[in-house]
N, C-alpha and C positions, 0 to 999 in steps of 0.2 A: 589434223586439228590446228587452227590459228592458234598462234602462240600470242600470248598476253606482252605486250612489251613492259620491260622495268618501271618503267616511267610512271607509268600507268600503276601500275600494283603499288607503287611506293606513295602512290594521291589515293589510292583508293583506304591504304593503309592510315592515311595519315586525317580523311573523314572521316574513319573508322574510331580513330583515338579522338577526336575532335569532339565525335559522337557520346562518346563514352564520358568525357570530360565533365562536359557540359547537358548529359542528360537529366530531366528535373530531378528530383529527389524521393518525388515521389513514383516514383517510375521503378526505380530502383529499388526504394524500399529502405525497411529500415536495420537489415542483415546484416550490410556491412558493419554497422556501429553497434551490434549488437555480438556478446562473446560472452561463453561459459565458463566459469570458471569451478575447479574441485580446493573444496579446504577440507581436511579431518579434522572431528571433534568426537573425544570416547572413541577413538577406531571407525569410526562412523563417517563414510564419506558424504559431503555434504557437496552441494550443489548450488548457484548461483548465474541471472545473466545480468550482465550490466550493459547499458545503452551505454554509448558517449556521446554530446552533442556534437554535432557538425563543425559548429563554431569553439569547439575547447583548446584550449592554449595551455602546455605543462607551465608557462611562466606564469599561468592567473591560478588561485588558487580559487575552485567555481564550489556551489554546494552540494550535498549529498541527500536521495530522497532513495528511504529505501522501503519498494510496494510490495505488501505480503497478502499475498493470495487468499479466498478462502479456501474453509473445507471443501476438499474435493477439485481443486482448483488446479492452477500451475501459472510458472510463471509467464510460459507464453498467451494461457487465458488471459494472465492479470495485464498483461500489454497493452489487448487488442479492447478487452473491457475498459480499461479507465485512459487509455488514450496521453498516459504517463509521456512515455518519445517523444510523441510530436510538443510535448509542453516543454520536455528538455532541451528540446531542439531550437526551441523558440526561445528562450528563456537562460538557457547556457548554463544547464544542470547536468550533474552526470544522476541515473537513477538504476538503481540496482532491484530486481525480483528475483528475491530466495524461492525457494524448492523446499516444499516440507518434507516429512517422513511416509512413506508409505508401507503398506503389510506387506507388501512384498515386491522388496528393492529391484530386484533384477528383472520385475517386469517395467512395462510401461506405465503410468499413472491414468488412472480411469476412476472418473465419478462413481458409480455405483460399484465397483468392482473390489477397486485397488486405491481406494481415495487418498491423496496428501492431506496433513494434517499437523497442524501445530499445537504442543503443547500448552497451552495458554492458562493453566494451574487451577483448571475447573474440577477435575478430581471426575470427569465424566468418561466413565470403563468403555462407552462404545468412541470414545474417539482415542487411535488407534497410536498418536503423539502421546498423549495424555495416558493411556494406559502401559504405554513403554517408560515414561517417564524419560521421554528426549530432552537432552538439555538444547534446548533452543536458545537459550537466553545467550549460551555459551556461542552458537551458531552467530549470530545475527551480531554479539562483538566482534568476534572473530573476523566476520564478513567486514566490518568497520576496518581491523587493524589491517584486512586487505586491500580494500579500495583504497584507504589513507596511502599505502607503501608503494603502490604502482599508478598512483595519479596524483594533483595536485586539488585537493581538500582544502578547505575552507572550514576547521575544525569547530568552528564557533555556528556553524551550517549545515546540521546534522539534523535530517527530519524521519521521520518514523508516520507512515500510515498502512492502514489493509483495511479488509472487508468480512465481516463474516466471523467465522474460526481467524482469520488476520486480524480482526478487528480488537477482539477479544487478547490476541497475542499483542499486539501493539498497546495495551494498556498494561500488559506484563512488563512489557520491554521497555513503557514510559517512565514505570515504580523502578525495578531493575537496572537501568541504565541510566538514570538522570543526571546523572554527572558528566555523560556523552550527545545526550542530546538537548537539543534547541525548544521543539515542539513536539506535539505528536498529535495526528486526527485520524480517530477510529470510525470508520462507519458501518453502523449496523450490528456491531457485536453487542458483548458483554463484558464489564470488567468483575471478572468473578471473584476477586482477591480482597482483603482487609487489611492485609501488609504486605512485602513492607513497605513504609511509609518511602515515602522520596526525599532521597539524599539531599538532591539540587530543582530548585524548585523550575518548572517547563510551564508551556503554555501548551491548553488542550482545544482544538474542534472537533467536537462530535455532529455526527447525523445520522439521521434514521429518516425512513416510512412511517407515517401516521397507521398506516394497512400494511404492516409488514407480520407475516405470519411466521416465522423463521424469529424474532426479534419483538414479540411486542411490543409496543409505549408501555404498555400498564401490566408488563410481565407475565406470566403464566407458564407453565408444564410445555415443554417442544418436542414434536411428534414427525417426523419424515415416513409416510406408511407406520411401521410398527413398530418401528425403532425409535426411540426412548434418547432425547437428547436436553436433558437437562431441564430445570424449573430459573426459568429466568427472572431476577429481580425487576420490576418495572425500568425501566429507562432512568427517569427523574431522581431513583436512587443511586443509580450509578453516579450522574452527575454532581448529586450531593458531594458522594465520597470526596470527588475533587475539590469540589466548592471549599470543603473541608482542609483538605489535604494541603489544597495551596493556601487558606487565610485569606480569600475571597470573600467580597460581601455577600452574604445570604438573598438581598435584595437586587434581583440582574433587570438591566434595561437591553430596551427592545433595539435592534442596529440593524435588522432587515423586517421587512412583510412587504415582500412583493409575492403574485401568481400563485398563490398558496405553500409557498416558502416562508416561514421566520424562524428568525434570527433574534435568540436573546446571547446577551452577556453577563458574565460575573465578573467584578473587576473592580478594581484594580487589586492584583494578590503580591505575595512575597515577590521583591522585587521586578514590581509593574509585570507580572507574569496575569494571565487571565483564563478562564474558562467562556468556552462557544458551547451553542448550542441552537442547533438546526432540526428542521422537522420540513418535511416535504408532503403534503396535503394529499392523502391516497396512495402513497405508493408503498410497495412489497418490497420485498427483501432485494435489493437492486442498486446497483451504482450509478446515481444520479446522473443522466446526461451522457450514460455512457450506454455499450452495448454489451446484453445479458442473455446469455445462453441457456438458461433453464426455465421450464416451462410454466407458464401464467401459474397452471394449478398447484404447482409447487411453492414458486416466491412469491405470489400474487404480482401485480401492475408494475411495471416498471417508467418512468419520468423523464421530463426533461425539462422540467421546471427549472430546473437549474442544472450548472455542470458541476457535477464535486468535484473533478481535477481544478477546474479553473479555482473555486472557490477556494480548496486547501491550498495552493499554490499562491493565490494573494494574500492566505491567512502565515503561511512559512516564510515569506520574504520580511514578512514586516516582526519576525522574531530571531534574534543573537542569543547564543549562551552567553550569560555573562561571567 
């Protein structure tokens, strides 16, 4: 057998690292900057991934967007669905996706099976958070005093959104936590709660499907096959609550109607804090502009009228805790 000379292996070595270096990013993917972390809460091991952007520097202190799954979800669905990384990566965010609870921890997490699920204080016996009475509120600080302790946070830059059962939990965690976070934009849920009221007053965007059967505009009894999930307030009273809650005017002006998107405002509220509110013309229970893994007959239509990463991501920059 010809023997390979040094010379040679040590150039081949060194296109090799060359290679590696300078391979695109997307090639690669987004694994490297992606890492699990375990925090307990109640003896409860809890679960978490956090992206880092490409461009993050421990000397800048960058913001924090943290994306909560829906039911039945995980956080590698919520990745690949709402397209969070590459916004980070763009954008020079770090963005964390918690892990709910599921019935049975030492398996894998499955939709119909073994679904995750977040407490979100609906008081609804079939969802599996909810009838364990997880503290999540407790989870999703906690994950806060994590990312703060081993990265370099921008505490006034703390955003809060999901979808779904997330959706619904993000508006727990807006009331709950207001003293930690910046804004918060649920899409598609429900905020089931009446108190407690908000400490520190945040700025909200919401969005929904006009055709969202999971979520209606104009509320009604929610049905998955024969499973019994809850009698949802119409949408517009959800919104109220806020309207309320922050000291918003009652009368909001219009700030988008394009493609069968609008966009009204309530505004100006307790200090220049404001409520959104978005509607997407036909579409089902679905994350706008992104990619939806369940089937038509279940969420109905899914959009791309618009991107909701892009949209929330322009609506979080332009808000500070003060």
């Amino acid at each position: 057998m010809k023997k390979i000379k040094q010379p040679r292996i040590l150039n081949l070595l060194v296109v090799l690292l060359a290679y590696l270096i300078f391979l695109p990013h997307t090639l690669l993917g987004n694994e490297l900057e992606n890492t699990t972390s375990i925090i307990t809460i109640d003896n409860l091991k809890r679960e978490y991934v956090i992206h880092i952007p490409s461009e993050y520097d421990s000397g800048t202190p960058v913001p924090l967007v943290i994306m909560l799954h829906g039911g039945g979800g995980t956080a590698a669905n919520a990745m690949k669905e709402t397209g969070w990384t590459d916004k980070a990566d763009k954008e020079n965010f770090i963005v964390a996706f918690p892990e709910g609870t599921r019935r049975y921890p030492r398996r894998k997490a499955r939709f119909s099976t073994n679904p995750q699920t977040w407490n979100d204080g609906s008081k609804r016996e079939n969802i599996g958070a909810v009838r364990k009475n997880v503290n999540d509120v407790a989870f999703i600080s906690a994950l806060m005093d994590d990312v703060i302790k081993n990265y370099s946070i921008d505490k006034q830059r703390i955003y809060v959104t999901g979808f779904s059962n997330g959706a619904s939990m993000t508006f727990r965690i807006g009331r709950e936590l207001s003293d930690r976070i910046a804004a918060i934009a649920p899409v598609a849920g429900c905020d089931w709660l009446d108190s407690p009221e908000i400490k520190s007053p945040l700025s909200i965007l919401y969005l929904t499907g006009t055709e969202d059967p999971l979520n209606p505009i104009e509320g009604g009894e929610i049905k998955i096959g024969k499973a019994d999930y809850g009698n949802k307030i119409p949408v517009k009273d959800t919104i109220h609550k806020w309207v309320v809650m922050l000291e918003c005017p009652e009368k909001a002006e219009e700030i988008y109607n394009q493609n069968g998107v609008t966009g009204i405002a309530y505004r100006p509220g307790i200090k220049n804090c404001e409520v959104r509110f978005y509607t997407v013309e036909g579409m089902g229970h679905a994350w706008a502009g992104g990619k939806n893994f369940l089937p038509e007959s279940i969420i109905g239509k899914t959009s791309d009228k618009i991107n909701a990463t892009d949209l929330i991501w322009k609506f979080f920059r332009n808000h500070l805790k003060e």
